[in-house]
C-alpha positions as CSV (number, residue, x, y, z in Angstrom):
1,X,-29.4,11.1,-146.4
2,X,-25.8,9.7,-146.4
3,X,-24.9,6.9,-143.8
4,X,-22.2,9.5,-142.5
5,X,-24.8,11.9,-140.7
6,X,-26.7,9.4,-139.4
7,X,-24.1,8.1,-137.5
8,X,-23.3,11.7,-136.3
9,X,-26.8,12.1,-135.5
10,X,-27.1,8.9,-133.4
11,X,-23.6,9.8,-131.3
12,X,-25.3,12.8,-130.6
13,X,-28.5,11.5,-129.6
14,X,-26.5,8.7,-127.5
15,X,-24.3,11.6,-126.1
16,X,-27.7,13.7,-125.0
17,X,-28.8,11.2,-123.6
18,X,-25.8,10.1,-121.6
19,X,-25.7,13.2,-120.3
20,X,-27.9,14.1,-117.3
C-alpha cells in the first residue's frame, strides 16, 4: 500500500476520532 493512503487513512481515523 502506497505511503499516500495511509496518510489519508490516518487523517481520517484522527478526524473520527476528533469528532464526538
Amino acid at each position: 500500500s502506497p505511503p499516500e493512503k495511509k496518510n489519508g487513512e490516518r487523517v481520517q481515523l484522527a478526524h473520527h476520532f476528533s469528532e464526538p
